[in-house]
C-alpha positions in Angstrom: -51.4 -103.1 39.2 -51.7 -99.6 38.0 -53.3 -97.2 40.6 -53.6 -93.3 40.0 -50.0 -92.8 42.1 -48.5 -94.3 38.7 -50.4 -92.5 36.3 -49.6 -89.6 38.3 -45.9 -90.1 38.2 -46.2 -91.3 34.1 -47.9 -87.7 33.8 -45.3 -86.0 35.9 -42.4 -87.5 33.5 -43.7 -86.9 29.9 -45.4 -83.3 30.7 -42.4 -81.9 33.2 -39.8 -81.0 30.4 -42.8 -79.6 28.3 -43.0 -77.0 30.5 -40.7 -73.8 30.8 -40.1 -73.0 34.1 -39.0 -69.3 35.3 -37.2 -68.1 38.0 -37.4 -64.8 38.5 -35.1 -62.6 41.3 -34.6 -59.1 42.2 -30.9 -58.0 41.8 -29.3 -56.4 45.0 -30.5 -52.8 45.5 -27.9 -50.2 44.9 -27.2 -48.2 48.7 -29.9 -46.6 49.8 -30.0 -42.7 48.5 -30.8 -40.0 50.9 -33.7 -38.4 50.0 -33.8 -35.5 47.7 -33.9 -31.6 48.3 -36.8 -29.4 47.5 -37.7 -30.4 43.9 -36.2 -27.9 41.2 -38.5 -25.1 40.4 -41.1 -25.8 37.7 -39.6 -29.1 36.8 -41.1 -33.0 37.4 -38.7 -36.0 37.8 -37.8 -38.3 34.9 -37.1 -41.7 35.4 -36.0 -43.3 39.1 -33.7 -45.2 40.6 -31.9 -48.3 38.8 -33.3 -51.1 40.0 -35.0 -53.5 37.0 -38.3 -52.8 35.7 -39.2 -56.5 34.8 -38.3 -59.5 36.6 -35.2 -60.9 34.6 -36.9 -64.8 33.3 -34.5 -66.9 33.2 -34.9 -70.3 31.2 -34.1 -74.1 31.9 -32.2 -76.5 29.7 -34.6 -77.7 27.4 -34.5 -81.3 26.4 -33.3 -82.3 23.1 -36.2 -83.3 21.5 -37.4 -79.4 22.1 -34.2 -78.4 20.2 -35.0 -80.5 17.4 -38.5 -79.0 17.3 -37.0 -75.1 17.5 -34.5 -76.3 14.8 -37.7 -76.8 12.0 -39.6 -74.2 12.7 -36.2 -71.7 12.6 -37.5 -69.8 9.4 -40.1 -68.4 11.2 -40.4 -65.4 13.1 -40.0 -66.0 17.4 -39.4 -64.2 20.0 -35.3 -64.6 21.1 -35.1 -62.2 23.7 -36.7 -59.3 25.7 -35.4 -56.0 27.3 -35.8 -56.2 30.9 -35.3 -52.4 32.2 -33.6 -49.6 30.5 -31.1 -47.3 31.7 -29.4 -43.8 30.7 -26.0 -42.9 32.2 -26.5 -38.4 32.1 -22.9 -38.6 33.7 -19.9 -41.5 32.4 -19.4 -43.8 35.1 -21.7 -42.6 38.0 -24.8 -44.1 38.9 -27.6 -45.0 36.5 -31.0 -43.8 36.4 -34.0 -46.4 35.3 -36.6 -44.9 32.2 -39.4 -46.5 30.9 -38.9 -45.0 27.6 -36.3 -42.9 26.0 -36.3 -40.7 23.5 -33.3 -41.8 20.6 -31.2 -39.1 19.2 -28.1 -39.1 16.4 -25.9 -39.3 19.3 -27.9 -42.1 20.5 -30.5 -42.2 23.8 -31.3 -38.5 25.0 -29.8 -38.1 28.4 -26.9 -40.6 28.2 -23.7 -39.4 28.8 -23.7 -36.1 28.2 -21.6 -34.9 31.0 -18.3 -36.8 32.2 -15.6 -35.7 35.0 -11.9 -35.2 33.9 -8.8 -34.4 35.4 -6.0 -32.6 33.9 -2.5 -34.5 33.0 0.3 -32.1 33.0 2.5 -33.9 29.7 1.9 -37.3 31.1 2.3 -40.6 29.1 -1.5 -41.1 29.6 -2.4 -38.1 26.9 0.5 -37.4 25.5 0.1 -33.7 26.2 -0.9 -31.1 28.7 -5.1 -31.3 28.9 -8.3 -32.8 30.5 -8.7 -36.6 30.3 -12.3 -38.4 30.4 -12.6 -40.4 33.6 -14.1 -44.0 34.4 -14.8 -46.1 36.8 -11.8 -48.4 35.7 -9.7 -46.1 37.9 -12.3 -44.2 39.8 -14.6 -46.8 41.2 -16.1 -44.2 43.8 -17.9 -42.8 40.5 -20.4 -45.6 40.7 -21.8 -43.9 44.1 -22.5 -40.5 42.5 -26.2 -40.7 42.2 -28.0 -38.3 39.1 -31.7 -37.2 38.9 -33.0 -35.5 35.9 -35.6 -33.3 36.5 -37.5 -32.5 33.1 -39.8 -29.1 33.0 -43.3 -29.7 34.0 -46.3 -27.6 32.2 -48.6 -28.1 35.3 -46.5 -27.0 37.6 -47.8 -23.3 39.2 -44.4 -21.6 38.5 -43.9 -22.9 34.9 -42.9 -20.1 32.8 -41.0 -20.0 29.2 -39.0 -17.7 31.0 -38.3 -19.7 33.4 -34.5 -20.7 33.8 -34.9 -24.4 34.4 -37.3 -24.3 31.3 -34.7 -22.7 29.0 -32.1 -25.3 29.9 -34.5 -28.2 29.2 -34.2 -29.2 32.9 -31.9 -29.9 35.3 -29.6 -32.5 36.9 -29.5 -33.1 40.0 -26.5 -34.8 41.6 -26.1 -36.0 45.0 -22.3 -37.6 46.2 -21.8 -38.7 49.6 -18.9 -37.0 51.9 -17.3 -38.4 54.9 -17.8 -35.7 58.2 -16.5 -36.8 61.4 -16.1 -40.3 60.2 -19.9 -41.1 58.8 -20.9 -40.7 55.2 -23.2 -37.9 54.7 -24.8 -36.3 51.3 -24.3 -33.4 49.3 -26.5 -32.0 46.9 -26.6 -29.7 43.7 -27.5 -28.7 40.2 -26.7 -28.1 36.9 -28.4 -27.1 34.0 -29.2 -29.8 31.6 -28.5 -28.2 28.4 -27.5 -24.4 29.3 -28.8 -21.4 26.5 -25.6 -19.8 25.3 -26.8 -17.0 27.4 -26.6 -19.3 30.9 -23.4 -20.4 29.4 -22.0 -16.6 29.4 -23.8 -16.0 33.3 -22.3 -19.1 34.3 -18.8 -18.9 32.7 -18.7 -21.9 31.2 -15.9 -22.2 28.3 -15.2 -24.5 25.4 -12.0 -26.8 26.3 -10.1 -29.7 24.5 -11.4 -32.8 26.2 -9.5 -35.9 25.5 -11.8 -39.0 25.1 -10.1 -42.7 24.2 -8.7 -41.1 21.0 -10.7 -37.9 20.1 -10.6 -35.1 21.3 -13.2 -32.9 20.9 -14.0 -29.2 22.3 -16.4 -29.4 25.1 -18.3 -27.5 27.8 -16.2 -27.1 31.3 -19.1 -26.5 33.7 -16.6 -26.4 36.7 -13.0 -27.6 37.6 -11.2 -27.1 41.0 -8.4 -25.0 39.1 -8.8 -21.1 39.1 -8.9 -18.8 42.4 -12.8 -19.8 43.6 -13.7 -23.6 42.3 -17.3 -24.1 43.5 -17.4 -26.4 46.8 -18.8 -29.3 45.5 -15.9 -29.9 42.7 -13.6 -30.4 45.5 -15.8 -32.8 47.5 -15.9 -35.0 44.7 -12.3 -34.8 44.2 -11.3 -35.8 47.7 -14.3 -38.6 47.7 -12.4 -40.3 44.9 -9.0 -39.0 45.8 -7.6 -37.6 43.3 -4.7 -36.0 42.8 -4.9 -33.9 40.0 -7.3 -31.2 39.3 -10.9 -32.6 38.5 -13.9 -30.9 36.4 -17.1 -31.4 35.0 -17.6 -31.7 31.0 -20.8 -31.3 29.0 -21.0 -32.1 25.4 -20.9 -28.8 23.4 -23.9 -28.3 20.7 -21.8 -29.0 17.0 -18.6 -30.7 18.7 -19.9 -33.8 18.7 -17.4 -36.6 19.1 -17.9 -38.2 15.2 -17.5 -42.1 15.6 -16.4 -43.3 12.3 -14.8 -46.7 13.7 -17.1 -49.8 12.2 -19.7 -47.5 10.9 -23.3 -49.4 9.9 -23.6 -49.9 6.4 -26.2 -48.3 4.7 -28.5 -50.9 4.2 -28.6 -51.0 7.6 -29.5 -47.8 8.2 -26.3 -45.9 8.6 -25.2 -42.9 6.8 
């Protein structure tokens, strides 16, 4: 006898693997930051922590009947993925920060990697000479806990000038690295210009060094490094949070010594030069 339990459970069986199901999760939150200092003058923030935008959707197995179905209608156009959250790096190996849009540039997404910490090798095997060496988080995992914020000028902000130093340097970062005092972690914070006017490079003494990256070595900008007679303070916290051993600094890419990737280029017709 067939009662409405059975059509039920007939209904339940054909339209089940018709359906795609999602599952959606929120991936572990990186450790909680400590709030930020007093927000750099005449500046907003860009972008926020990294923690994913969209809810990653993950699919079931579909059954192969669905396959068969995908594999006819293949020569038209579908959707075969999505991006999920979006992420610039402003210093190699430390902490992300989360965009919603980015702005893309020659050397690719503004903002992304344009500062890296080094530490010199004196003749060592590892450069092959005496200079500053690119560091990762492949030796350096502490990196990963060195949070960035970029702070991008702001035209309603009451003490926004043209004049204004965080407005000639197209904004600033703000970095924040935790330091052990009397056994707990506390937080440091401080700033750099984002992309210093050669005239903020002069006040500032920043130089042009050889920087040693994989295998190029291009000239960059040493913003700070714990050699020399006064290091700034915050140089050497980092380098005693990650202990290392050798002196440390902080690199910027120099405007026209751009590292010039010519392994696997794109062809043109794919848009490469």
């Amino acid at each position: 006898m067939f009662t409405p339990v059975h059509g039920a459970l007939i209904c339940l069986f054909l339209v089940t693997p018709a359906f795609v199901v999602f599952r959606r999760y929120r991936t572990k939150p990186p450790p909680a930051e400590k709030p930020s200092a007093e927000k750099p003058r005449a500046c907003k923030r860009y972008g926020s922590s990294p923690q994913p935008s969209i809810k990653t959707r993950r699919w079931i197995r579909l059954p192969n009947a669905w396959k068969i179905w995908q594999f006819f209608q293949a020569k038209q156009w579908r959707v075969v993925g999505s991006v999920d959250s979006l992420y610039v790096h402003p210093i190699k190996s430390c902490r992300a920060v989360r965009v919603e849009e980015a702005e893309v540039l020659s050397t690719g997404l503004k903002y992304d990697r344009c500062f890296t910490f080094a530490e010199f090798h004196d003749g060592d095997s590892l450069v092959g000479s005496n200079g500053w060496s690119f560091l990762t988080q492949r030796k350096y995992g502490q990196l990963a806990n060195i949070c960035v914020e970029i702070w991008v000028p702001d035209s309603n902000s009451t003490d926004y000038s043209l004049n204004q130093p965080n407005v000639l340097s197209e904004g600033v970062l703000r970095v924040q690295y935790p330091v052990l005092a009397s056994g707990n972690t506390a937080f440091k914070t401080f700033d750099i210009p984002y992309n210093p006017t050669d005239d903020q490079i002069f006040e500032m003494g920043y130089t042009l060094e050889n920087l040693t990256i994989w295998k190029d070595r291009p000239d960059a900008l040493l913003i700070a490094s714990t050699t020399g007679v006064n290091p700034p303070g915050w140089i050497k916290d980092i380098k005693a949070y990650i202990g290392g051993s050798k002196d440390l600094a902080l690199f910027r890419v120099a405007a026209g010594h751009e590292r010039q990737l010519l392994i696997s280029p794109p062809l043109k017709s794919s848009g490469g030069e």
